[in-house]
N, C-alpha and C positions, 0 to 999 in steps of 0.2 A: 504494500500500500504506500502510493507516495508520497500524502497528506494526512493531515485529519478532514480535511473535507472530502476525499476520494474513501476516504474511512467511512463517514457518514452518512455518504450517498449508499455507499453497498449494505450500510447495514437499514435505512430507514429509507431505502428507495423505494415505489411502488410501478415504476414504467414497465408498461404490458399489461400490467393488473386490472381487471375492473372490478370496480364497488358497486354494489346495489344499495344505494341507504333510502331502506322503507323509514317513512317518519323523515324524511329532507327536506319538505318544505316547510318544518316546524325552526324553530330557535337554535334548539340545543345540536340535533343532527344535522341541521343546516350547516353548521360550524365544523364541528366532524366532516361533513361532506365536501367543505371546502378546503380542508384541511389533508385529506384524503385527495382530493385532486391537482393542489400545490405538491405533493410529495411523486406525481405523476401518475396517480390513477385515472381511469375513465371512467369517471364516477355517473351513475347512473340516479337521479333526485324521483323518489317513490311517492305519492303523494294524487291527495285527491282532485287539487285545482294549482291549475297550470299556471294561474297567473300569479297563485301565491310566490311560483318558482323561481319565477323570473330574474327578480332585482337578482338572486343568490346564482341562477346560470349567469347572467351579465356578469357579476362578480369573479365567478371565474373564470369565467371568460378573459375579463381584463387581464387576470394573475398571468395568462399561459396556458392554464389549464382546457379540460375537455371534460365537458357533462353533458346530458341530455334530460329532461324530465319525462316520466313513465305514467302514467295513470294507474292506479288500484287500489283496493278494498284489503287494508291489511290482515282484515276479519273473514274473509270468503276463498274459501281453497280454489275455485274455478277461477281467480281472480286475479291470485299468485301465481299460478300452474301458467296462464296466459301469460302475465308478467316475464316470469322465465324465458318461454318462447320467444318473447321478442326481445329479450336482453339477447340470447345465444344468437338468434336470427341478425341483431344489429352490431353486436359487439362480439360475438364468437365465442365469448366466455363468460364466466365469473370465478371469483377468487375471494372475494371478501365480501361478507353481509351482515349489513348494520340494523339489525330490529329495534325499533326507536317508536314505532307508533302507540301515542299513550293519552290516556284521558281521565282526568282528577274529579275527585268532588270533595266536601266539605260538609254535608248532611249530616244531620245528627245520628246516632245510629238506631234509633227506635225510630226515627223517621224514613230510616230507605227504602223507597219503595222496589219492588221483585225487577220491575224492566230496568231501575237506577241498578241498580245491582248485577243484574245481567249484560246491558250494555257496555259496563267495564270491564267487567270480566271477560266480556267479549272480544274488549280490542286491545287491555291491556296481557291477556294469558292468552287467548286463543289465537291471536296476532304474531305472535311471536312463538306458539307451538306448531300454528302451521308453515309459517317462514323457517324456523327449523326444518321441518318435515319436506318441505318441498326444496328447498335450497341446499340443504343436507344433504339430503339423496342425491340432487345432482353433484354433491362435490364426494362424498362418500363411491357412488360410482365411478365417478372419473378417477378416482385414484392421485390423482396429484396432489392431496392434500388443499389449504382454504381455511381460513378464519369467518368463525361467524363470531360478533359482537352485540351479544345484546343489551339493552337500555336496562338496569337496573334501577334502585333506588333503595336509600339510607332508612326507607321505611319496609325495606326485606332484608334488613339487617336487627333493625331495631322499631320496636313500637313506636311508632308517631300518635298522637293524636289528633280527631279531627277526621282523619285521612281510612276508613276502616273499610271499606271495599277496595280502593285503590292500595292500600297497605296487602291487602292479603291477595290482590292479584300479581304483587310484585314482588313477595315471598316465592310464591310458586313461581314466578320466573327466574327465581335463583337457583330453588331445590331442582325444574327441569333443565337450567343450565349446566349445572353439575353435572345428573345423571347424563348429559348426552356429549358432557366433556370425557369421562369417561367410557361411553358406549365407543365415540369414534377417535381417540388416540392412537388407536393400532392403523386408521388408517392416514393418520395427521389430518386430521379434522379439527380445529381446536377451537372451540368455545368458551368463549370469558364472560364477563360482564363488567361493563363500565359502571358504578357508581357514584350518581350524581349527592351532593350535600345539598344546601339551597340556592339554586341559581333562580332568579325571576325569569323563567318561563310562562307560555303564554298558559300552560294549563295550569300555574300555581298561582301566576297572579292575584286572581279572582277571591283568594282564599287569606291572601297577606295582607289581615286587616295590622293595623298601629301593633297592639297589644301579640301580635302573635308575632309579628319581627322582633322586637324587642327579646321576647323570647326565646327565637333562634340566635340574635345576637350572644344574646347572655351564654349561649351553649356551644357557641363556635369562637374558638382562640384568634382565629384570624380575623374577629369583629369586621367581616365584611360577608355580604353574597358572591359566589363564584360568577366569572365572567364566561361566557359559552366557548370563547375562544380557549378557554382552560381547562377544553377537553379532549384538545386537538393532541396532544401530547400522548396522553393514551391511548388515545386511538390510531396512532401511526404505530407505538410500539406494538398495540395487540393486533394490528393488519401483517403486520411485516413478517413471513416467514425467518428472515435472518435475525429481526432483534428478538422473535416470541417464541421461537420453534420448540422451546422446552415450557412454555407457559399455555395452560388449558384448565380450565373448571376455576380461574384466579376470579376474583372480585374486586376491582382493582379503585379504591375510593379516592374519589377527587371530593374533597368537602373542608377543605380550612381548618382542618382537626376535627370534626364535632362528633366525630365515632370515638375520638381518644377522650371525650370531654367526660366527667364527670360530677366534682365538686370543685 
């Protein structure tokens, strides 16, 4: 190696790679997804309206980079199955898949109602176990090995309050990250999860009244909210075959300390 930058490019380079990032025209995978096609992927933006995508395709745009935006239902097998199709059909591969698609509430818990309840379950578990499923298999069959990265959260680590469907759909997206980190390691398949602490996202917004920041301040050492740009880091390490290739089933938390926090 004749540098540390000829060092750095082979180990966190992504050129030839595509990314699928379901959930890219939100906040937090938007950032990843940009971050992901600065590093040289051909990032593919998953998402339900086109023109949310935009500002964030021009953006890469500007960088160098190469993205396309995809339409789908991160909740509906026939939906992703299509999806697939036309990623192989336009871009000839994938290699790295980002499950990110996710939807919060704040409901009390004697007040949620069965469809409140099943609608997140729907898009925050069943989202992200069919995107395993179908994106798995295709890289599980290819044989070349593939990182899937999916969206986790500090409330499937630890009890949140407030937060008690979207807590316990994000639990089971840890326990079935695991299990299918270990199901596919034999054939380099490797499965992480990013864990987000509190970043103002568009789906927590709604929920950050005065008294409940205050709150997360008092519990976070870095007395600040994460920036979405400050997830771009892990997410290139856990894309990257050279920097990750021994890391799968990791949980890997971005949060200002607030997991280490306790009196």
């Amino acid at each position: 190696m004749s540098n540390s930058s000829d060092y750095l490019t082979s180990l966190f380079s992504l050129r030839g790679k595509v990314a699928v990032v379901i959930g890219g025209t939100g906040e937090l995978c938007g950032a990843m997804a940009e971050g992901l096609a600065s590093a040289g992927a051909e990032v593919v933006l998953v998402g339900r309206n086109e023109e949310k995508a935009k500002p964030r395709l021009e953006r890469i745009a500007a960088a160098g980079g190469t993205a396309w935006f995809a339409s789908a239902e991160a909740s509906e097998k026939a939906s992703l199955e299509q999806l697939l199709a036309d990623v192989l059909k336009k871009s000839g591969r994938v290699d790295i898949v980002v499950n990110g698609a996710g939807v919060n509430s704040a409901t009390p818990y004697f007040d949620i109602a069965e469809d409140e309840f099943e609608r997140i379950i729907k898009i925050n578990l069943k989202g992200v176990f069919l995107g395993c499923q179908i994106f798995g298999k295709y890289l599980v069959e290819r044989g070349e090995g593939g990182s899937i990265i999916n969206l986790g959260s500090m409330s499937g680590l630890v009890p949140l309050s407030r937060v008690f469907t979207y807590s316990a759909s994000k639990a089971a997206v840890h326990n079935l990250s695991k299990n299918l980190a270990r199901e596919w390691a034999p054939k380099r398949v490797r499965v992480n999860l990013i864990v987000p602490g509190f970043f103002p996202a568009e789906q927590n917004k709604k929920i950050l009244s005065p008294e409940r920041v205050a709150s997360i301040m008092g519990h976070t050492p870095a007395k600040r909210f994460g920036e979405a740009r400050e997830l771009v880091g892990a997410t290139l390490m856990l894309a990257s075959d050279n920097a990750s290739s021994f890391i799968t089933g990791a949980e890997i938390v971005v949060d200002g300390g607030y997991h280490a926090m306790t009196i």
